[in-house]
Kinemage of the C-alpha trace (Angstrom):
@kinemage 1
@onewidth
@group {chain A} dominant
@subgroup {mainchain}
@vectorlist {calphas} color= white
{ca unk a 1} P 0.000 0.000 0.000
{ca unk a 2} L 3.241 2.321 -0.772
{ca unk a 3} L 1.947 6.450 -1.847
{ca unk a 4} L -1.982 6.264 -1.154
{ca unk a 5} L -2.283 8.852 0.831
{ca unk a 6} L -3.131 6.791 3.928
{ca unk a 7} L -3.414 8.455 7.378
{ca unk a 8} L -3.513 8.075 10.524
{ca unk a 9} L -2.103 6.489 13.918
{ca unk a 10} L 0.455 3.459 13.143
{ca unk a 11} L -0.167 1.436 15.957
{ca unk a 12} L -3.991 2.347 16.710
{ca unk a 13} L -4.870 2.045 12.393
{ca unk a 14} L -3.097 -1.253 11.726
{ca unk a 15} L -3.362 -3.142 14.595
{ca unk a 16} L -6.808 -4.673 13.404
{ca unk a 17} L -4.053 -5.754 10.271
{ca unk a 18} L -2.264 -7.704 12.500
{ca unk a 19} L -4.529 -9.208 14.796
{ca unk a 20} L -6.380 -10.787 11.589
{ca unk a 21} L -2.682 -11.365 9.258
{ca unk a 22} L 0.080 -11.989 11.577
{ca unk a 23} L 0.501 -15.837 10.837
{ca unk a 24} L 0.244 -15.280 7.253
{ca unk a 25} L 1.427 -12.059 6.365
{ca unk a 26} L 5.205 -12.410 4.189
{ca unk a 27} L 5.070 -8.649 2.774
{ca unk a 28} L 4.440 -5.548 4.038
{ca unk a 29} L 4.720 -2.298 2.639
{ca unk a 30} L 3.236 0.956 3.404
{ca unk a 31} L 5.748 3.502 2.603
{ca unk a 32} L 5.302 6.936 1.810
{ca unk a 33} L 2.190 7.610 3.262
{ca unk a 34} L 1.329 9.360 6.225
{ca unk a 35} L 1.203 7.170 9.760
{ca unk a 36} L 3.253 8.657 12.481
{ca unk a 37} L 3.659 6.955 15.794
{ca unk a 38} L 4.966 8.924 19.021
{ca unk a 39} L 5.833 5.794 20.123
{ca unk a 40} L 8.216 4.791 17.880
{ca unk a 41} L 7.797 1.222 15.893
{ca unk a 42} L 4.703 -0.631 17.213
{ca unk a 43} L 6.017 -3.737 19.118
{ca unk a 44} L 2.870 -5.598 17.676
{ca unk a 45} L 4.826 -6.027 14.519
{ca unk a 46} L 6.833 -8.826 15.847
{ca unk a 47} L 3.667 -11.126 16.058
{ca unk a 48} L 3.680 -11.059 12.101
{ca unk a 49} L 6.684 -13.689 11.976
{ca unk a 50} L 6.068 -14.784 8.556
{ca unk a 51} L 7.344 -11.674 7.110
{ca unk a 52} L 10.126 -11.713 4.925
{ca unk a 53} L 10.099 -8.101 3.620
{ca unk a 54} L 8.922 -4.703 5.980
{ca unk a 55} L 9.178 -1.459 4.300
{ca unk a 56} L 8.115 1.876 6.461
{ca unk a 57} L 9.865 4.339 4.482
{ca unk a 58} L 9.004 8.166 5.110
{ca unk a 59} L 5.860 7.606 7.229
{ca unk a 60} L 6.654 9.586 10.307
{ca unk a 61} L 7.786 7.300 12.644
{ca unk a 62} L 9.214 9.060 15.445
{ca unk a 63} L 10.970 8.354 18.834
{ca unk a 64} L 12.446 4.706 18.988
{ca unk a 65} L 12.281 1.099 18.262
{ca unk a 66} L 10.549 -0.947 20.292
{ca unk a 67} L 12.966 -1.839 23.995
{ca unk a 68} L 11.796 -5.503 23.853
{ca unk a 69} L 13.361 -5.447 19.970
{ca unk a 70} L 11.960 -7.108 16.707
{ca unk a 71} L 11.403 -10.813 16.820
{ca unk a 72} L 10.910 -11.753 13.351
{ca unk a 73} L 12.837 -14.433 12.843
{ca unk a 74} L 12.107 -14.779 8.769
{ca unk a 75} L 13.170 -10.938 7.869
{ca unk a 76} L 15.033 -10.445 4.860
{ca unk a 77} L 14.207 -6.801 3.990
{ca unk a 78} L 13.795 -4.047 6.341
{ca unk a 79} L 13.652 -0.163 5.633
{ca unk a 80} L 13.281 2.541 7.946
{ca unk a 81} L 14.584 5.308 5.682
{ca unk a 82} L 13.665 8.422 6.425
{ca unk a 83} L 11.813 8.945 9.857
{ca unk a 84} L 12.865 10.329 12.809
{ca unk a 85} L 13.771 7.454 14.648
{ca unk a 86} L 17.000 7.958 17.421
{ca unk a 87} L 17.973 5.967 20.126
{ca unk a 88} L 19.248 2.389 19.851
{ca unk a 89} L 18.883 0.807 16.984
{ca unk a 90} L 20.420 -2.459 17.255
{ca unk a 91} L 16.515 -3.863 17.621
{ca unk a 92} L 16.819 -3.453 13.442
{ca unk a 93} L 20.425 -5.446 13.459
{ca unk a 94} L 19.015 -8.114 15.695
{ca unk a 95} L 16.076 -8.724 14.305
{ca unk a 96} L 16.699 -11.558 11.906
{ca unk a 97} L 19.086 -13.623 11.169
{ca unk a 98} L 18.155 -13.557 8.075
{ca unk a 99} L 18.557 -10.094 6.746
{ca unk a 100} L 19.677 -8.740 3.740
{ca unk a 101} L 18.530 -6.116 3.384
{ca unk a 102} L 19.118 -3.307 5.899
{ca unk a 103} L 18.304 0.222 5.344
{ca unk a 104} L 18.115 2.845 8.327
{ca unk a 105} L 19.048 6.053 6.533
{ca unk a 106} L 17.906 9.619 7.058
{ca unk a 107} L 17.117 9.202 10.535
{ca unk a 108} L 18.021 11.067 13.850
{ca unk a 109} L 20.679 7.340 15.001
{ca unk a 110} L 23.770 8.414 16.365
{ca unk a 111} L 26.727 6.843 18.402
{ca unk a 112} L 29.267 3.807 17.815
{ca unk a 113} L 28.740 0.772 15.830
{ca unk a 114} L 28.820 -1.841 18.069
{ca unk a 115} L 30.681 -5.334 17.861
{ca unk a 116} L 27.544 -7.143 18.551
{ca unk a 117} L 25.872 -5.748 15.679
{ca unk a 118} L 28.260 -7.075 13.421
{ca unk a 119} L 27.612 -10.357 14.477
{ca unk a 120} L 23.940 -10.746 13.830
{ca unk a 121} L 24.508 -9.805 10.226
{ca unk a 122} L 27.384 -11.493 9.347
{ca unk a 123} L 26.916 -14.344 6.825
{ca unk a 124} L 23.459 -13.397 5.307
{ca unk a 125} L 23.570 -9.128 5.058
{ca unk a 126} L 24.112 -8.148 1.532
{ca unk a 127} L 22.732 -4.425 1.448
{ca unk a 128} L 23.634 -1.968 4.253
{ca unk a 129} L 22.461 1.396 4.286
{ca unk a 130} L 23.254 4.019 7.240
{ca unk a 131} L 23.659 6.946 5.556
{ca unk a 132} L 22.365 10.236 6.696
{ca unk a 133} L 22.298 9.615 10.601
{ca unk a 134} L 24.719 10.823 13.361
{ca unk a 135} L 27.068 7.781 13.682
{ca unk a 136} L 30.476 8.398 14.306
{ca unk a 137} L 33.771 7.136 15.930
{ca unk a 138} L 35.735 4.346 13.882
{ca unk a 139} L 33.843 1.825 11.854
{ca unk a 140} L 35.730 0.000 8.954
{ca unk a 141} L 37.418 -1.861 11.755
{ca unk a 142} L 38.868 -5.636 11.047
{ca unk a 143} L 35.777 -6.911 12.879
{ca unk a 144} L 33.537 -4.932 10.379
{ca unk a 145} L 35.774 -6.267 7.531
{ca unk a 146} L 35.920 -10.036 8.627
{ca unk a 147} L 32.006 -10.275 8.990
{ca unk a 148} L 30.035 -8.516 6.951
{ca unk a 149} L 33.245 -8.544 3.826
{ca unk a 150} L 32.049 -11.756 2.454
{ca unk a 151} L 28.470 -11.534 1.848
{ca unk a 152} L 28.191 -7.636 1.745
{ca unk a 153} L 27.350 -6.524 -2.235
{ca unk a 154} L 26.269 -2.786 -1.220
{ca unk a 155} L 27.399 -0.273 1.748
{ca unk a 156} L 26.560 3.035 2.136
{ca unk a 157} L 28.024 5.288 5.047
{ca unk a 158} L 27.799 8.674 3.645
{ca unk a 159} L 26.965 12.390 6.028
{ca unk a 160} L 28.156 11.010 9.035
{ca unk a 161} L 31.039 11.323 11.390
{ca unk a 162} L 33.077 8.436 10.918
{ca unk a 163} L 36.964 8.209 11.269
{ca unk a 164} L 39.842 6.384 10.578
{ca unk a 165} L 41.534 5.012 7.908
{ca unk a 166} L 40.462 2.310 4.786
{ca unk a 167} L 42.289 -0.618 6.394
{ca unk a 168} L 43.879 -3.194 4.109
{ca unk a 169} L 41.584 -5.665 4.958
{ca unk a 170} L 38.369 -3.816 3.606
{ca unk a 171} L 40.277 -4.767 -0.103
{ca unk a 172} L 40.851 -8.564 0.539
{ca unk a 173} L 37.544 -8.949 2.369
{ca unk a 174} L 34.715 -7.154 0.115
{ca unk a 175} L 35.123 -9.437 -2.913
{ca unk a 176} L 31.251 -9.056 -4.116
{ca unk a 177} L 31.066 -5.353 -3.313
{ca unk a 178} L 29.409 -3.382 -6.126
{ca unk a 179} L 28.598 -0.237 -4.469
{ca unk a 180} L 30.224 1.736 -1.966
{ca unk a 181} L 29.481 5.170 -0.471
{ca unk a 182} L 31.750 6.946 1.910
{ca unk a 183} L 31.265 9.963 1.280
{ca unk a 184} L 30.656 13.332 3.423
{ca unk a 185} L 32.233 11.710 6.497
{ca unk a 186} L 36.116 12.224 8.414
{ca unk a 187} L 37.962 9.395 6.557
{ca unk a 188} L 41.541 9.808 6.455
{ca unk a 189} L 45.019 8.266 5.554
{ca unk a 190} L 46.585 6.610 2.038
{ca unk a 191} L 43.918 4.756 0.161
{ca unk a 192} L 45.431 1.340 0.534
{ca unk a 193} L 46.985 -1.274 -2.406
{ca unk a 194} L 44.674 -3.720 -1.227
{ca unk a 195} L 41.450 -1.712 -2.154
{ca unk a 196} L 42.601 -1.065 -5.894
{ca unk a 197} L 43.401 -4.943 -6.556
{ca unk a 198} L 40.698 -6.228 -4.204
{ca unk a 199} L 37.490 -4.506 -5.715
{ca unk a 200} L 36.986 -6.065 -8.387
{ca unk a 201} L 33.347 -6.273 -8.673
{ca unk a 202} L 32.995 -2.504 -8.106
{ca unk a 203} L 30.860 -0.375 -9.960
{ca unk a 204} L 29.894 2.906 -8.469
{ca unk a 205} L 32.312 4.512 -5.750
{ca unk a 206} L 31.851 7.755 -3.851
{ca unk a 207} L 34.360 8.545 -1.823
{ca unk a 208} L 34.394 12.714 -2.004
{ca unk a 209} L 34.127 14.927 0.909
{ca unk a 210} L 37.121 13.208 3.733
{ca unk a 211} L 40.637 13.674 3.964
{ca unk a 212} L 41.518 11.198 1.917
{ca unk a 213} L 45.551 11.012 0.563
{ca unk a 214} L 47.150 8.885 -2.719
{ca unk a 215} L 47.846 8.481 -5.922
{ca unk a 216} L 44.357 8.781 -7.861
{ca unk a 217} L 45.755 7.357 -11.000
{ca unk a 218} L 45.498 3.815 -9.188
{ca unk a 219} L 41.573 3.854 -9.813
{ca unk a 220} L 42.163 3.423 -13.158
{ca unk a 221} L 42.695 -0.480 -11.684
{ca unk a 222} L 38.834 -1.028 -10.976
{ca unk a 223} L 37.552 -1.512 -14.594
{ca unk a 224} L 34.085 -2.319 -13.581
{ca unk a 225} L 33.513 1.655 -12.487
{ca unk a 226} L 30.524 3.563 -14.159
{ca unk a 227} L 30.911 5.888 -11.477
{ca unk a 228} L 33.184 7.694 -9.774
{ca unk a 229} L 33.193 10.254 -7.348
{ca unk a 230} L 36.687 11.381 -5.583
{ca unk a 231} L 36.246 14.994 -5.602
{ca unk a 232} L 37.218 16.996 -2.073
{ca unk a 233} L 39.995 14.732 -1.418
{ca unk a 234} L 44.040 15.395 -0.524
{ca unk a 235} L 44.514 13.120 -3.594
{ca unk a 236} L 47.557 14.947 -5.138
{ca unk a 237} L 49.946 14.433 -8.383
{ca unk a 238} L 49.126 15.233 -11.200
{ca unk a 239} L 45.386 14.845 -12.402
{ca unk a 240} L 44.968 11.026 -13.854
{ca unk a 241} L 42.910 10.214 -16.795
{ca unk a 242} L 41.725 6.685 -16.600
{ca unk a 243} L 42.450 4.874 -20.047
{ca unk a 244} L 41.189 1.909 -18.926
{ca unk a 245} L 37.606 2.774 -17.077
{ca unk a 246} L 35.903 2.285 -20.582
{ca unk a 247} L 32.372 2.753 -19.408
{ca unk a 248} L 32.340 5.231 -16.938
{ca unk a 249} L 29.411 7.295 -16.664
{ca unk a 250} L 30.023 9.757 -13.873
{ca unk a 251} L 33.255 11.318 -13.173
{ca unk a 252} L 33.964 13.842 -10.407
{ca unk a 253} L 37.005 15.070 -9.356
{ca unk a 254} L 36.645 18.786 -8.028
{ca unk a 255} L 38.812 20.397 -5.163
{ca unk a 256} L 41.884 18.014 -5.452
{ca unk a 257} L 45.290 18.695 -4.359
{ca unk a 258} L 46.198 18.040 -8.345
{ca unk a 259} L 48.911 19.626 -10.373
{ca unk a 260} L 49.672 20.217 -13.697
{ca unk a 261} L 47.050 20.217 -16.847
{ca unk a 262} L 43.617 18.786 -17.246
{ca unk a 263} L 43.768 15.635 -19.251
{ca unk a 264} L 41.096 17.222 -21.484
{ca unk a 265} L 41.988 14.651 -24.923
{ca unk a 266} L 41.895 11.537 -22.624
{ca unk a 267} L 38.518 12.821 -21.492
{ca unk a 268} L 37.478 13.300 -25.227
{ca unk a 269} L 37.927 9.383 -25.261
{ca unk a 270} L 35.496 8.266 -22.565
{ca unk a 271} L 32.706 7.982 -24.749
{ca unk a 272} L 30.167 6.847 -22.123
{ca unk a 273} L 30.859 9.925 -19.789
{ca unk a 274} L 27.558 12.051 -19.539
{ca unk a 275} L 28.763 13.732 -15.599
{ca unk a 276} L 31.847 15.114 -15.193
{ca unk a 277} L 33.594 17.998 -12.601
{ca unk a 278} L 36.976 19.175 -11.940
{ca unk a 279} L 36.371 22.932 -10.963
{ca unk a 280} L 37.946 24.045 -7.692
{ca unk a 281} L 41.469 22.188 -8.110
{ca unk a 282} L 43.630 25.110 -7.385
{ca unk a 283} L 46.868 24.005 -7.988
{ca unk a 284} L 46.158 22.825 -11.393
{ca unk a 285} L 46.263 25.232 -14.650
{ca unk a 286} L 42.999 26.895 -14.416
{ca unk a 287} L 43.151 27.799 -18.255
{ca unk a 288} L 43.193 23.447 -18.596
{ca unk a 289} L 40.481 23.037 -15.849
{ca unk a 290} L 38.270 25.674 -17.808
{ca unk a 291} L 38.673 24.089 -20.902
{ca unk a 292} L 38.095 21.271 -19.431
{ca unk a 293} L 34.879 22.066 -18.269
{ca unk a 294} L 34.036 23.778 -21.291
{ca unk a 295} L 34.342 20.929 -23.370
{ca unk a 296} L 32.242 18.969 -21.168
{ca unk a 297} L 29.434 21.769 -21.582
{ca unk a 298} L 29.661 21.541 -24.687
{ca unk a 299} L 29.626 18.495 -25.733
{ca unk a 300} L 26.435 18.225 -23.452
{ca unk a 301} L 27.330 16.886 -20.418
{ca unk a 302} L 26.422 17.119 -16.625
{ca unk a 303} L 28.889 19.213 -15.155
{ca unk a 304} L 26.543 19.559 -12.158
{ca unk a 305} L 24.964 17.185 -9.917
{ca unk a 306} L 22.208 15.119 -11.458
């Protein structure tokens, strides 16, 4: 029942729902629509242990998840995105453990990832999304690496506070990743070997926005990329052009720590390129960047933000 324009109180509207459906019920879905709850996430939900799939994305939810937590022990899919839920939420990492699908972005969640968390996803979690909270303090520890590295095909941690550095291990352990977001958080430190030679499955990478240090030519080494988003980096030397990322699609590189001239004839070559940035790299030749850019404009593509 996603966008109908439903209203009304969660818990009070639906619990007739799952009085009458809770040994049966395998889907439910009633994002987008309007069904706030003071409250927090209705601990009746648990009695619905069939489900496999729970979206409740963008209907007002407010306060917490239930203190008891979220039995429901045949979970695969569960998004939260975009309430106002804060407190604890480990109730949405323990609730399964069977999930793959985990999506708590654009809430009010803040603090450490815990250890504990780790463990009820690791060996099923394929999709994690925790983007747009308050988390902070380290996270891409080896623990974080070692269990959720194997199964783990999509991770987003972007406008956050995390720190610390991309260990080695995140390269040798996330052999099926295909999408990775890091970006707007406090990352730091050399981009490691590992993570060039390891990702090999890799398709769209945003990494701008940290204080991130290397050589940038060494992403030319994940030729699965259709995206590609470095820009507001330390990355220094001079600006690379990626002869071998054939199909990328998006390519952003603004405020570097780049020297020299913009690569503007190895650009020419990506024929697949429809976004593309370099502006604000002020070490570079600004006569190259503009050109650059120009060309871009030109020959019709995004130099903005889709």
């Amino acid at each position: 029942l996603p966008r109908n324009g439903l209203v009304g109180d969660f818990k009070r509207e639906f619990k007739p729902l799952f009085k009458t459906l809770f040994k049966h019920l395998r889907v439910l879905n009633l994002s987008h629509n309007e069904l706030p709850s003071k409250k927090g996430l209705p601990v009746q939900i648990s009695a619905c242990a069939s489900l496999t799939t729970l979206l409740l994305e963008g209907v007002g939810i407010g306060s917490v998840l239930p203190e008891d937590g979220l039995k429901l022990p045949n979970l695969q899919v569960l998004s939260l995105k975009t309430n106002k839920l804060k407190g604890d939420p480990s109730p949405a990492f323990k609730c399964s453990p069977k999930l793959r699908v985990l999506d708590l972005s654009e809430n009010k969640f803040e603090g450490t990832i815990e250890k504990e968390w780790l463990a009820s996803l690791a060996g099923s979690i394929e999709k994690l999304d925790l983007s747009y909270n308050r988390f902070g303090g380290p996270v891409l520890t080896p623990d974080f690496c070692e269990k959720l590295g194997p199964t783990l095909q999509s991770l987003s941690l972007a406008g956050n506070q995390f720190v610390g550095k991309i260990p080695e291990a995140f390269g040798t352990q996330f052999k099926s990743l295909e999408v990775l977001h890091l970006d707007a958080n406090e990352f730091s430190g050399v981009v490691p070997r590992t993570f060039f030679t390891g990702l090999k499955n890799i398709r769209r990478l945003w990494i701008e926005k940290n204080r991130l240090l290397g050589d940038a030519a060494a992403f030319d080494r994940l030729t699965s990329l259709r995206t590609l988003v470095i820009g507001e980096n330390h990355f220094g030397e001079e600006m690379p052009h990626f002869p071998h990322l054939t199909y990328l699609r998006v390519l952003r590189m603004n405020e570097c720590r780049f020297t020299g001239n913009a690569p503007t004839a190895h650009f020419q070559q990506m024929a697949c390129l429809n976004e593309f940035s370099i502006d604000g790299c002020r070490f570079m030749n600004q006569r190259s960047v503009d050109a650059a850019m120009k060309w871009a404009r030109e020959a019709g593509i995004r130099t903005g933000r889709a």
